[in-house]
N, CA, C and O atoms as CSV, one atom per row, in Angstrom:
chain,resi,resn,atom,element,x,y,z
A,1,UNK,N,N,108.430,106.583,88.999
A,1,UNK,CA,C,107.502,106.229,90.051
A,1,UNK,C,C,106.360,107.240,90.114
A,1,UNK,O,O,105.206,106.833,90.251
A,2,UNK,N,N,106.673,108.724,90.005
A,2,UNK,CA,C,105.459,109.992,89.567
A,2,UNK,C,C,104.086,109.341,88.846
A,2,UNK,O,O,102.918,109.287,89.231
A,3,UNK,N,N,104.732,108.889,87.672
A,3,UNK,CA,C,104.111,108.490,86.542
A,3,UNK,C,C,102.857,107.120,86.957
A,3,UNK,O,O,101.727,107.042,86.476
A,4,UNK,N,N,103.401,106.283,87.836
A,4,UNK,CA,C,102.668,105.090,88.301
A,4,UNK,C,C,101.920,105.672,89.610
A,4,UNK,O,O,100.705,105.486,89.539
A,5,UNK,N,N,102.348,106.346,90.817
A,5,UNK,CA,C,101.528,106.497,91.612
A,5,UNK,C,C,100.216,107.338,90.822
A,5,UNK,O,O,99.034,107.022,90.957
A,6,UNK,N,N,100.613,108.231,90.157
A,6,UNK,CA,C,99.455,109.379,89.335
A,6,UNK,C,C,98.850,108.416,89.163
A,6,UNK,O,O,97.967,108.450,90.019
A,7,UNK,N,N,98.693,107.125,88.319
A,7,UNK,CA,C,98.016,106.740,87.783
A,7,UNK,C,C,96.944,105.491,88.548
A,7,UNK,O,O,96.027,104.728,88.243
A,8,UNK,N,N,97.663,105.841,89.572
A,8,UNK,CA,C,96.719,104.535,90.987
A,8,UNK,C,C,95.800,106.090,91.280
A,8,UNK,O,O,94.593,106.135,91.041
A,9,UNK,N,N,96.513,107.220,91.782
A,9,UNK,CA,C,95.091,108.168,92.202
A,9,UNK,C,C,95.845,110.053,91.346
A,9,UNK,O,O,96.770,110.858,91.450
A,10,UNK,N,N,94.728,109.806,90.668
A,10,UNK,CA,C,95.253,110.669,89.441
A,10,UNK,C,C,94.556,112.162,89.714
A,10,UNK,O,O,93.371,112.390,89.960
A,11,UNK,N,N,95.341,112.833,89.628
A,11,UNK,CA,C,94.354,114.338,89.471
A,11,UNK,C,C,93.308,115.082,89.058
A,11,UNK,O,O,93.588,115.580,87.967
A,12,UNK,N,N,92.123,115.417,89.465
A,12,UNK,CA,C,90.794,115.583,89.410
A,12,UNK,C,C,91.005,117.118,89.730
A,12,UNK,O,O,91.997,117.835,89.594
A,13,UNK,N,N,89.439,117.435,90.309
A,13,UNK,CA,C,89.252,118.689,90.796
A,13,UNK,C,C,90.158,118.834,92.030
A,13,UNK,O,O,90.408,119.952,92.478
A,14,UNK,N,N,90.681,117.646,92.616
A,14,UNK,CA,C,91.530,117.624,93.799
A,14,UNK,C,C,93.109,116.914,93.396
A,14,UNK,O,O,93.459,116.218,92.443
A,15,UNK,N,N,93.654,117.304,94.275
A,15,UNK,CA,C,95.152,116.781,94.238
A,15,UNK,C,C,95.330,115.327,93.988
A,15,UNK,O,O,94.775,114.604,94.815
A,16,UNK,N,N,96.223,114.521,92.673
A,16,UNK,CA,C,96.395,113.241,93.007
A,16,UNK,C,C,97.453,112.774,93.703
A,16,UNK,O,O,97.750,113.493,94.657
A,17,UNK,N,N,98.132,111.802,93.550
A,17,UNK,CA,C,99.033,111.399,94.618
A,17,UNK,C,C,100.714,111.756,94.261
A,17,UNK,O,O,101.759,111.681,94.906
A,18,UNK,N,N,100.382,112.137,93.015
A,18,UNK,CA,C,101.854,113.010,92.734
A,18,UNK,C,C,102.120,114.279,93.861
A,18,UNK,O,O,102.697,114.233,94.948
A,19,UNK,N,N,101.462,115.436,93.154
A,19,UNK,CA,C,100.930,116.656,94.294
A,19,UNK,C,C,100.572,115.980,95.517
A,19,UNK,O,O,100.984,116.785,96.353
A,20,UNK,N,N,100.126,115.124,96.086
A,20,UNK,CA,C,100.140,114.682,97.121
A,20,UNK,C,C,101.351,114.486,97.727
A,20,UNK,O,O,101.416,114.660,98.944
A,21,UNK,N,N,102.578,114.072,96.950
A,21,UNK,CA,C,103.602,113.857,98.035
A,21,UNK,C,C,104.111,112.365,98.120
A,21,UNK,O,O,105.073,111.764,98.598
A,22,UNK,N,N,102.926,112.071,97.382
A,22,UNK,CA,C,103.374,110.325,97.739
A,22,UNK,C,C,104.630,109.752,97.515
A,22,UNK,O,O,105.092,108.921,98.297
A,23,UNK,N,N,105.531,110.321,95.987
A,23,UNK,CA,C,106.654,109.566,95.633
A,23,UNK,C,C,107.235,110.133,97.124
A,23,UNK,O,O,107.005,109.267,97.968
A,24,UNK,N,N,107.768,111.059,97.589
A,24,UNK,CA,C,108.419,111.389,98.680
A,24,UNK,C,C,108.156,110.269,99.833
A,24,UNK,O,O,109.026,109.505,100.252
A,25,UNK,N,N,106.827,110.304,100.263
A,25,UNK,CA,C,106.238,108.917,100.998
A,25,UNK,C,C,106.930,107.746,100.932
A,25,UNK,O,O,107.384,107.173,101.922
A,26,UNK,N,N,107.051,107.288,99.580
A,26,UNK,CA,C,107.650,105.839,99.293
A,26,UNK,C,C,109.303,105.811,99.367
A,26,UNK,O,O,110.014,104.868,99.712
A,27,UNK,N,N,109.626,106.896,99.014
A,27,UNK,CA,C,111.071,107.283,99.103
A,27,UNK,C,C,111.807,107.079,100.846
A,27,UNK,O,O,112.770,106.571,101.420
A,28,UNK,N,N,110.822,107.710,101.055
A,28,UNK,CA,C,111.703,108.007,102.519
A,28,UNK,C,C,111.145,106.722,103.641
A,28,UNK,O,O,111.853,106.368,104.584
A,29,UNK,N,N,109.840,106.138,103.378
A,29,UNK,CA,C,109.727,104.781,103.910
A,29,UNK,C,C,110.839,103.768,103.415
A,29,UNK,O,O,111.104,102.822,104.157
A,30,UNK,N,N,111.707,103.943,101.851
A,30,UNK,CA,C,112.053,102.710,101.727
A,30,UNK,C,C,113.390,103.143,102.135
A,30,UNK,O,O,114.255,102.273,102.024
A,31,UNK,N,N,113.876,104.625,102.715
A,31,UNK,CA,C,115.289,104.230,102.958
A,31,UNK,C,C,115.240,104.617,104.997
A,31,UNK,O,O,116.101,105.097,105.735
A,32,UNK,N,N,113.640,104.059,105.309
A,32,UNK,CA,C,113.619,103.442,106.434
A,32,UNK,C,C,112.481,102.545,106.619
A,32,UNK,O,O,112.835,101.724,105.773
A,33,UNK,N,N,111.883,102.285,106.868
A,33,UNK,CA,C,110.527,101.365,107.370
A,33,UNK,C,C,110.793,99.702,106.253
A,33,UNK,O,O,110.922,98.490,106.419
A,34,UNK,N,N,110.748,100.803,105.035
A,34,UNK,CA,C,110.129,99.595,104.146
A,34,UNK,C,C,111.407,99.597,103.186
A,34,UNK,O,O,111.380,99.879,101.988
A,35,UNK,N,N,112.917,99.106,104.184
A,35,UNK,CA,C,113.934,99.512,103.769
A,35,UNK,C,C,114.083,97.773,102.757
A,35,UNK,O,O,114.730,97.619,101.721
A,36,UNK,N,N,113.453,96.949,103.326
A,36,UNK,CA,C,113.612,95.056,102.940
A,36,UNK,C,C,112.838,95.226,101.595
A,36,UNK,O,O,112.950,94.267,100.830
A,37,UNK,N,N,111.916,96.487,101.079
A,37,UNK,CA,C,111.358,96.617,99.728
A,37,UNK,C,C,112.419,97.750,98.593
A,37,UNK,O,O,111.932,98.357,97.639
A,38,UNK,N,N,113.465,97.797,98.876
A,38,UNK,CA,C,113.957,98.919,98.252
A,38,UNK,C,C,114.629,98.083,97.043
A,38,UNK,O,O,114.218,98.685,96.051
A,39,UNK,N,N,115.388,97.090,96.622
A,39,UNK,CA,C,115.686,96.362,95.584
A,39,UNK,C,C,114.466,95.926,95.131
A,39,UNK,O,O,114.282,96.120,93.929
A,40,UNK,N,N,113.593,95.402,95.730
A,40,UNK,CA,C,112.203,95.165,95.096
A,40,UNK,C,C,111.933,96.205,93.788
A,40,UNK,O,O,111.909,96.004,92.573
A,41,UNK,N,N,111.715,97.588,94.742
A,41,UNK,CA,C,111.199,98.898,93.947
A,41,UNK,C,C,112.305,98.592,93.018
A,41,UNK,O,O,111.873,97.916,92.084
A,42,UNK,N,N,114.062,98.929,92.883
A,42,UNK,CA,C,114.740,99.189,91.736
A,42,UNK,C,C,114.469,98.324,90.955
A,42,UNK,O,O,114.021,98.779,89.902
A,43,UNK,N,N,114.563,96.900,91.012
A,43,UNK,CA,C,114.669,95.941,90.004
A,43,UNK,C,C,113.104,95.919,89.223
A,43,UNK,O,O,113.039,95.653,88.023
A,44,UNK,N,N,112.068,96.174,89.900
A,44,UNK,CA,C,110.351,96.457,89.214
A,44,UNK,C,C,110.437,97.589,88.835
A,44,UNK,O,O,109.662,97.604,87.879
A,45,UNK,N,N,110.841,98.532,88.926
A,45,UNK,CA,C,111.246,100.132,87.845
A,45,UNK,C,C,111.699,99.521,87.196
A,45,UNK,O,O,110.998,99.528,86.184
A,46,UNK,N,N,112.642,98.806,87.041
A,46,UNK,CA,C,113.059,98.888,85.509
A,46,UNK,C,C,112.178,97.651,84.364
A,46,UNK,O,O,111.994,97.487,83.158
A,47,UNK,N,N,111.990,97.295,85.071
A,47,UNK,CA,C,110.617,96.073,84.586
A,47,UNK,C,C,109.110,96.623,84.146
A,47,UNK,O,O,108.293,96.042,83.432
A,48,UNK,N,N,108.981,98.033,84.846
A,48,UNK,CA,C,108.416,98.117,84.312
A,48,UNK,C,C,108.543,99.186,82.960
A,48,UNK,O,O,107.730,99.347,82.050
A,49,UNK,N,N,109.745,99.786,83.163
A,49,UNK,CA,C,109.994,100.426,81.971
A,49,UNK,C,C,110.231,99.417,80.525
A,49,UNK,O,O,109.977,99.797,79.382
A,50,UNK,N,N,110.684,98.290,80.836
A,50,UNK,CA,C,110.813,97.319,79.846
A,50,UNK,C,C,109.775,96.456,79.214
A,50,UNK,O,O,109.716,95.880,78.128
A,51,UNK,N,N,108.818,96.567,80.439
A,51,UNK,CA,C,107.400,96.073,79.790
A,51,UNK,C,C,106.774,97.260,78.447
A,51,UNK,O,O,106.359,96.929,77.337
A,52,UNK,N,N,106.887,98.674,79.013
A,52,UNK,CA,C,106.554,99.402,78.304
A,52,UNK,C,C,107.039,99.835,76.984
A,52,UNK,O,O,106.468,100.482,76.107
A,53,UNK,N,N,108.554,99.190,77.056
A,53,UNK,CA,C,109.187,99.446,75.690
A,53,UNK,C,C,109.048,98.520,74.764
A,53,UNK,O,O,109.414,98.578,73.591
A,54,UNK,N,N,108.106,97.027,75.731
A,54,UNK,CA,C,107.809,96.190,74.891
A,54,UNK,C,C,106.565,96.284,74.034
A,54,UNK,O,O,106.383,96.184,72.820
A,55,UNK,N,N,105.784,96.505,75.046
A,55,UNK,CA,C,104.674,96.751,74.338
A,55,UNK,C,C,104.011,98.115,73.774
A,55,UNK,O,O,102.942,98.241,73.178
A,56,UNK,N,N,104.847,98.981,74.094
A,56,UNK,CA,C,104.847,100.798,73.230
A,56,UNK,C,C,105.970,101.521,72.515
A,56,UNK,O,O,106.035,102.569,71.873
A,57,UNK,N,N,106.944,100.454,72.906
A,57,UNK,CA,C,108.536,101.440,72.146
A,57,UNK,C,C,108.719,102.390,73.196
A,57,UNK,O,O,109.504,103.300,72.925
A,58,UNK,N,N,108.364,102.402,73.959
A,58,UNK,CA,C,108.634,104.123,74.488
A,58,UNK,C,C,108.518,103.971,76.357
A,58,UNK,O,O,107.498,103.550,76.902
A,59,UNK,N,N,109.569,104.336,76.999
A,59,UNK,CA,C,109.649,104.720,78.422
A,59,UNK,C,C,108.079,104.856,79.114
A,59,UNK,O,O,107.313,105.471,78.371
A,60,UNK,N,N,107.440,104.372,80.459
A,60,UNK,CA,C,106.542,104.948,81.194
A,60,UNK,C,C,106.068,105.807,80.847
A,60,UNK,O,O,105.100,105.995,80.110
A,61,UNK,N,N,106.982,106.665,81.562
A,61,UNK,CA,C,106.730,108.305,81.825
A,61,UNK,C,C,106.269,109.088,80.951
A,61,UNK,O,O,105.603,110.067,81.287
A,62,UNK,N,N,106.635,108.700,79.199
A,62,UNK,CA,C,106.609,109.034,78.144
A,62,UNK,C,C,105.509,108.722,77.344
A,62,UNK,O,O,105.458,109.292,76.255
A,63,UNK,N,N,104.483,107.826,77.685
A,63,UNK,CA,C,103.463,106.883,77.422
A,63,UNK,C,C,102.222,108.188,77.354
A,63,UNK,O,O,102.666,109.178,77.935
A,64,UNK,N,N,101.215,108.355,76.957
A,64,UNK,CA,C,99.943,108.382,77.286
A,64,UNK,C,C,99.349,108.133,78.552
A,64,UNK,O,O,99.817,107.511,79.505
A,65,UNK,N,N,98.348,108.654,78.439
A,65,UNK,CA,C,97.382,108.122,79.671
A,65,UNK,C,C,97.098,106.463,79.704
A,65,UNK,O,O,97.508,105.777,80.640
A,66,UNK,N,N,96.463,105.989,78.748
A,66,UNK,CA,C,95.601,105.292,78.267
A,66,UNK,C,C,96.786,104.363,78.270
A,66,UNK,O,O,96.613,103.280,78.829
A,67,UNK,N,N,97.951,104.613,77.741
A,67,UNK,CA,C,99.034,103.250,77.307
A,67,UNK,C,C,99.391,102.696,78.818
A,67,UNK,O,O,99.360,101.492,79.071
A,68,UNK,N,N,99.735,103.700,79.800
A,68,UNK,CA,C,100.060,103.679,80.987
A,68,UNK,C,C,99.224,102.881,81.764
A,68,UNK,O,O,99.460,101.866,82.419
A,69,UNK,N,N,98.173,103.539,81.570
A,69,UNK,CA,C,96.924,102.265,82.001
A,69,UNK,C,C,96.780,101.025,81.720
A,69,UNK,O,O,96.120,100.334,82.497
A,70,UNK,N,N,97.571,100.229,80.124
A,70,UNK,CA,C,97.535,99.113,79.517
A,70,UNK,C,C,98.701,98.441,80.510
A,70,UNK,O,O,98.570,97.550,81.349
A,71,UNK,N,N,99.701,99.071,80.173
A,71,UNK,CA,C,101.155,98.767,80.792
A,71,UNK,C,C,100.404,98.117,82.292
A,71,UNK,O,O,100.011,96.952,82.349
A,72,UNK,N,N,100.309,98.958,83.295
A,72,UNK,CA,C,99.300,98.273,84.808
A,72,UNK,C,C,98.643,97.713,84.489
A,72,UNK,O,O,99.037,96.736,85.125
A,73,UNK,N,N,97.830,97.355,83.980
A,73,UNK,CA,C,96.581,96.435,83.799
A,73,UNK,C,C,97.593,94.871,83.257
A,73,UNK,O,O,97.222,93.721,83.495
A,74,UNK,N,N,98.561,95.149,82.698
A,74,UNK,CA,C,99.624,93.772,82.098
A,74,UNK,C,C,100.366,94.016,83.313
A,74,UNK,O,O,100.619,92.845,83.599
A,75,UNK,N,N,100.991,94.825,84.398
A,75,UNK,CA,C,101.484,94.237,85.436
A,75,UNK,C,C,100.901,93.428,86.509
A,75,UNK,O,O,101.352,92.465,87.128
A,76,UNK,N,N,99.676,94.118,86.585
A,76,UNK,CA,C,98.836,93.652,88.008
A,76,UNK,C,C,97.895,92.481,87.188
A,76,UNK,O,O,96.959,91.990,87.820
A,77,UNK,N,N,98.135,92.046,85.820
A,77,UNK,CA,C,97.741,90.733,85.599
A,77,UNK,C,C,98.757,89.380,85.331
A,77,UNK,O,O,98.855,88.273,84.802
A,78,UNK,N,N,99.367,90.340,86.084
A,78,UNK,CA,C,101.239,89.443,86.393
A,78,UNK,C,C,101.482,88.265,84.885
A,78,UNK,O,O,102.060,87.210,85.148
A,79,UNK,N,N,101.132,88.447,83.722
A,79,UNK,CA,C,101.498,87.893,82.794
A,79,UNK,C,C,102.742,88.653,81.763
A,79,UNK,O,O,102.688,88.514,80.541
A,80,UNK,N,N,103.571,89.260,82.271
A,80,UNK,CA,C,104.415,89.893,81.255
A,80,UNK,C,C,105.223,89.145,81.632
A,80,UNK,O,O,105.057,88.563,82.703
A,81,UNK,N,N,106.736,88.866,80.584
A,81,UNK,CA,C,107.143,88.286,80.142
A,81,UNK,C,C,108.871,88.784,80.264
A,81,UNK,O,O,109.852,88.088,80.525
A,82,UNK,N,N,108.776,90.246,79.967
A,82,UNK,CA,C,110.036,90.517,80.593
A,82,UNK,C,C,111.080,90.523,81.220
A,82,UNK,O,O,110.810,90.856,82.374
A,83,UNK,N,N,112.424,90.287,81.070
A,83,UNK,CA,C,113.351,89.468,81.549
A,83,UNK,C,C,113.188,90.019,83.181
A,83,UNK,O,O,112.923,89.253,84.107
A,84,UNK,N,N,113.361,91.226,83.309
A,84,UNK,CA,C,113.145,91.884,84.807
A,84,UNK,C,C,111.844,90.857,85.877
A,84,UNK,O,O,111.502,90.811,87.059
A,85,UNK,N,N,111.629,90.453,85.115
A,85,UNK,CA,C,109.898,89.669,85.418
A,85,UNK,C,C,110.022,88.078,86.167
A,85,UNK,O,O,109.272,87.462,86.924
A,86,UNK,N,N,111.362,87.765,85.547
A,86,UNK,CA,C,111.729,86.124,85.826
A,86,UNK,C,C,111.703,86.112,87.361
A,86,UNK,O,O,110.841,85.356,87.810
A,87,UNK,N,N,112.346,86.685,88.161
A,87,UNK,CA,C,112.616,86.910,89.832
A,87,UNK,C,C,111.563,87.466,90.573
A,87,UNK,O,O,111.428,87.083,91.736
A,88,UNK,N,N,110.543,88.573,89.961
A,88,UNK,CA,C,109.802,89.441,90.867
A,88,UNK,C,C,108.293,89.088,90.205
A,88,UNK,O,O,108.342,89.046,88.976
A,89,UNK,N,N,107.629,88.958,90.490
A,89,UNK,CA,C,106.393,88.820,90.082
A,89,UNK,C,C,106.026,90.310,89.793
A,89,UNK,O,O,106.533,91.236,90.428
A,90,UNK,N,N,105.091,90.485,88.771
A,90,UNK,CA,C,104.714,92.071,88.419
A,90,UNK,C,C,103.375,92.262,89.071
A,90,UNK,O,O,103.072,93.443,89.243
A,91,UNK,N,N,102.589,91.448,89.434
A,91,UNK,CA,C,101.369,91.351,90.310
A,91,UNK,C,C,101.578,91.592,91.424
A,91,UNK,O,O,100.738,92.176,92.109
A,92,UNK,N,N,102.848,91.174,91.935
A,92,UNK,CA,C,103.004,91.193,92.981
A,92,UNK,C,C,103.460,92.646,93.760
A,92,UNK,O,O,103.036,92.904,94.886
A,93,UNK,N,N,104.478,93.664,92.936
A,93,UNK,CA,C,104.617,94.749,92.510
A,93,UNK,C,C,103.942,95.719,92.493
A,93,UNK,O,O,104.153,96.701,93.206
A,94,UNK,N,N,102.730,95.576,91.423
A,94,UNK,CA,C,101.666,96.409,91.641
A,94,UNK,C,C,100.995,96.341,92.625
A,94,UNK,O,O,100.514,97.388,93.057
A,95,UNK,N,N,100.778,95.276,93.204
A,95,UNK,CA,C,100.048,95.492,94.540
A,95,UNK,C,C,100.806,95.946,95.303
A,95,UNK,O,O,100.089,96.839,95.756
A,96,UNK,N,N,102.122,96.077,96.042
A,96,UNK,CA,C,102.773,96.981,96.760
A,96,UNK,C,C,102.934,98.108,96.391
A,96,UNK,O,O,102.950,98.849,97.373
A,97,UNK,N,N,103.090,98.737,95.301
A,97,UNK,CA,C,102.971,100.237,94.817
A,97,UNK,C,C,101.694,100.599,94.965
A,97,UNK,O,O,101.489,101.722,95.426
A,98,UNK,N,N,100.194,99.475,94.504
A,98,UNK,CA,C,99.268,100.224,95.103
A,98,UNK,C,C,98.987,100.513,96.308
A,98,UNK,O,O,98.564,101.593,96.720
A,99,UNK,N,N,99.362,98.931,97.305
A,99,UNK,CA,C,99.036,99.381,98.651
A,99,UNK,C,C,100.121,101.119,99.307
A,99,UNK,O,O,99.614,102.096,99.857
A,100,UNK,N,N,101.039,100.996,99.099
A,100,UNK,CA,C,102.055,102.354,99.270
A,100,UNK,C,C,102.027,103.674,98.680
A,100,UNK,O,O,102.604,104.752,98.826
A,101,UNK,N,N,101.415,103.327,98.189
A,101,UNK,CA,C,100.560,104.739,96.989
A,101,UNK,C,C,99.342,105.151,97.955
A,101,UNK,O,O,99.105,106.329,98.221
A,102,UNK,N,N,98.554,104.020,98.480
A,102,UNK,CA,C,97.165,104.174,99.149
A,102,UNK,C,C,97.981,104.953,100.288
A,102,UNK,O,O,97.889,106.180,100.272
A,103,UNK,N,N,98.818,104.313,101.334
A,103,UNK,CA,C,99.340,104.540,102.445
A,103,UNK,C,C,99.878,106.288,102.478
A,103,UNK,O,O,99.771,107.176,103.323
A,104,UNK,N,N,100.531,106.214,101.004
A,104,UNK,CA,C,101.257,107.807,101.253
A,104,UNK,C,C,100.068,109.001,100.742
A,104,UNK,O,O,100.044,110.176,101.109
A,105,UNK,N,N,99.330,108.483,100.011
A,105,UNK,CA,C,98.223,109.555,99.981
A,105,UNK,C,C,97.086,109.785,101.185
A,105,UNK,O,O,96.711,110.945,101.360
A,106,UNK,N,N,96.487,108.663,102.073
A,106,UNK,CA,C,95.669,108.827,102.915
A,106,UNK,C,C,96.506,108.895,104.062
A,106,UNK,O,O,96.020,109.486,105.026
A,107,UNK,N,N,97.953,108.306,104.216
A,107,UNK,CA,C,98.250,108.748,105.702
A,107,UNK,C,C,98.702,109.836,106.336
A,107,UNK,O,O,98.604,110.840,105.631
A,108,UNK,N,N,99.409,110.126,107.971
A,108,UNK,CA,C,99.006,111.372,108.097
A,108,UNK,C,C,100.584,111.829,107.434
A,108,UNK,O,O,101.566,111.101,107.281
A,109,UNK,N,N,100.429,113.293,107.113
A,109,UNK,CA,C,101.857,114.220,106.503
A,109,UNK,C,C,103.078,113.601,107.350
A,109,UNK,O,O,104.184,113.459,106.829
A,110,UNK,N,N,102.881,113.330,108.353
A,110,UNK,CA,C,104.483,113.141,109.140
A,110,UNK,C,C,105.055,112.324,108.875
A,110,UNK,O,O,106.162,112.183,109.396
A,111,UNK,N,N,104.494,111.258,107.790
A,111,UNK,CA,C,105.102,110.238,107.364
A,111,UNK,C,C,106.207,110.732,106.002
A,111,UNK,O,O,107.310,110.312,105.653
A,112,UNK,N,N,105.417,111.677,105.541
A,112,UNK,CA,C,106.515,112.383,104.094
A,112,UNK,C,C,105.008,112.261,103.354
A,112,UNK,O,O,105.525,112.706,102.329
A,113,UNK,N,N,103.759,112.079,102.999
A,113,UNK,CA,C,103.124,112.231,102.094
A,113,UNK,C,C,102.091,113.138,102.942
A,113,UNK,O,O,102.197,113.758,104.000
A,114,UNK,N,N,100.780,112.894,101.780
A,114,UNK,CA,C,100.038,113.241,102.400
A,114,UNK,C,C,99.875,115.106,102.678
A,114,UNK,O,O,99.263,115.643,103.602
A,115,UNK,N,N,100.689,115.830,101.478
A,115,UNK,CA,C,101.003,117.240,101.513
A,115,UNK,C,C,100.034,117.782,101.376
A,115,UNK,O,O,99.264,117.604,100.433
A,116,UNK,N,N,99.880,118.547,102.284
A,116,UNK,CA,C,98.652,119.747,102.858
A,116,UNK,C,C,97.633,119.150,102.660
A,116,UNK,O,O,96.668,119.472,101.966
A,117,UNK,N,N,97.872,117.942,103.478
A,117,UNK,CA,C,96.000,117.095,103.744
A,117,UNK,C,C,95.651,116.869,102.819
A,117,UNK,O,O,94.439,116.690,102.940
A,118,UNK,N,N,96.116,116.659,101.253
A,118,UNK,CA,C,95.293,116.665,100.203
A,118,UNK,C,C,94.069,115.473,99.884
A,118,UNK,O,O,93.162,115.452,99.052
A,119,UNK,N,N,94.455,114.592,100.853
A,119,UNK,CA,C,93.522,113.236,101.196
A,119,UNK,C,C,92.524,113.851,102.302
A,119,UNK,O,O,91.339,113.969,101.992
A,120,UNK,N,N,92.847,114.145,103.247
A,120,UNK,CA,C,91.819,114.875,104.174
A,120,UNK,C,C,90.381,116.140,103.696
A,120,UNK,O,O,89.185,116.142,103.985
A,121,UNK,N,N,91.158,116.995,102.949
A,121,UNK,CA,C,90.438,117.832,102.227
A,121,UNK,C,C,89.255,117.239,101.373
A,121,UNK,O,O,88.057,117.511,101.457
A,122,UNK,N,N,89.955,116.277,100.451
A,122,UNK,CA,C,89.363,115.464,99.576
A,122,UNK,C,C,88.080,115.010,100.062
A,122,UNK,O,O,86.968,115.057,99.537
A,123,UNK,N,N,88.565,114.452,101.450
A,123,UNK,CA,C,87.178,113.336,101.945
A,123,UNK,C,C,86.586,114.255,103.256
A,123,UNK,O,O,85.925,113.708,104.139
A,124,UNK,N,N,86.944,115.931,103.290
A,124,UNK,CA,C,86.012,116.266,103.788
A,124,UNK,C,C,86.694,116.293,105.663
A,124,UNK,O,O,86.042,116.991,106.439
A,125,UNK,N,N,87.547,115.776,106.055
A,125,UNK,CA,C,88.488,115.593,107.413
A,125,UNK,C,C,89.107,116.884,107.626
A,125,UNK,O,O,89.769,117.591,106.866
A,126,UNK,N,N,88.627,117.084,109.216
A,126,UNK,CA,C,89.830,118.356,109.174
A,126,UNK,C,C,91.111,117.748,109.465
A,126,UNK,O,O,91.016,116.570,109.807
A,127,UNK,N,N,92.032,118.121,109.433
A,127,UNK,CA,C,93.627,118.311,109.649
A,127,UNK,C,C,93.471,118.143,111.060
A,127,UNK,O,O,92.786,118.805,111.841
A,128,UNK,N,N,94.215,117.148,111.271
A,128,UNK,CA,C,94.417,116.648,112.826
A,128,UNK,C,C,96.135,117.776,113.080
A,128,UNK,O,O,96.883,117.957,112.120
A,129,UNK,N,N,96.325,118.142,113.938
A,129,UNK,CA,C,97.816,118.242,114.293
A,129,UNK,C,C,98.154,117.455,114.263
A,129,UNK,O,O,97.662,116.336,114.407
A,130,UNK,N,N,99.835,118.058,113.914
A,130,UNK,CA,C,100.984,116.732,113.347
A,130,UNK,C,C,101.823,116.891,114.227
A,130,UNK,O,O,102.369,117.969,114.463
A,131,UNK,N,N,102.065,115.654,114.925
A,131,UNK,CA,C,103.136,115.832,115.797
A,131,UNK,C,C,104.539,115.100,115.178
A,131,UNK,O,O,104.291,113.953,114.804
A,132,UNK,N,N,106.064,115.531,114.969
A,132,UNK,CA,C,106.743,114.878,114.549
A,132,UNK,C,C,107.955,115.790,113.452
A,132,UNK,O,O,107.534,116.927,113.242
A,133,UNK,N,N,108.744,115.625,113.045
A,133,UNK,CA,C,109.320,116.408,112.311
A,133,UNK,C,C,109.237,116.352,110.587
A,133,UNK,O,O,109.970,116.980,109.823
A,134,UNK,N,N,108.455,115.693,110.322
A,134,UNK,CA,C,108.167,115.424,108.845
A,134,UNK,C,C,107.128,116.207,107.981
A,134,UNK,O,O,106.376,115.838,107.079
A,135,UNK,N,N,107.384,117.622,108.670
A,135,UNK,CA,C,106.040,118.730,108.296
A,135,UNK,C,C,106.923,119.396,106.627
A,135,UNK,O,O,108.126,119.557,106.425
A,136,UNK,N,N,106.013,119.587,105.912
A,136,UNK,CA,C,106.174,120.178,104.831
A,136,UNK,C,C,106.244,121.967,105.004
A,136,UNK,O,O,105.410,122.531,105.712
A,137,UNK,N,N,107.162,122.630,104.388
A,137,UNK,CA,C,107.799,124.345,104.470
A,137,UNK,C,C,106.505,124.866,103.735
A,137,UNK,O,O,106.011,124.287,102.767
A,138,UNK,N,N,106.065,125.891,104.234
A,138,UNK,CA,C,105.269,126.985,103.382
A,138,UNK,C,C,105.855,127.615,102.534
A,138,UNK,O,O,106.665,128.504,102.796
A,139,UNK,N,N,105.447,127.151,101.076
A,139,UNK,CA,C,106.355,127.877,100.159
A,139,UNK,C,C,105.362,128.611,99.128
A,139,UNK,O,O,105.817,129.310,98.223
């Protein structure tokens, strides 16, 4: 999941949504909020690792930049073919990882993303106080 959020908002002169925090974001929404998407997420991980072994031999994570980019561009044009694919639409997929990718990088830290404002900084926002127990340790 590292590997796919990076690649919706990828690392620049500023933090992308890895360093952002986001997988944590999606993690801890789906084992509460967005608990009715959590078989969604397992069964499209592995769909999309299978898309990628179809069309690269080789795991996600393990891919290139550029292949990684092919791989999404064949999910979110929901034409792959992959057995994982028959039940879940892959369009459909990518658009929830993007919209949840968007959510854990721009929303506020107390949700689990969103580590040390790295969306705020980015666009220039100061840091609102966080009220809530979902604050990240100074390490």
């Amino acid at each position: 999941m590292g590997a796919i959020v990076e690649q919706i908002i990828p690392t620049d002169q500023d933090p992308g949504a890895r360093d952002a925090g986001v997988v944590n974001y999606i993690d801890k929404q789906l084992a509460g909020f967005f608990r009715k998407h959590a078989e969604t997420y397992r069964q499209c991980l592995i769909g999309v690792q299978q898309t990628s072994q179809a069309l690269f031999k080789n795991g996600f994570e393990a891919l290139d930049w550029d292949d990684q980019t092919a791989v999404l561009k064949a999910l979110e044009s929901g034409q792959v073919r992959e057995p994982a694919w028959k039940n879940q639409s892959s369009r459909g997929f990518f658009d929830m990882i993007r919209q949840h990718t968007m959510q854990g990088f721009y929303g506020s830290p107390r949700h689990g993303g969103n580590k040390g404002f790295a969306s705020f900084k980015m666009i220039g926002l100061d840091a609102p106080p966080i009220i809530g127990q979902n604050r990240y340790r100074k390490d």
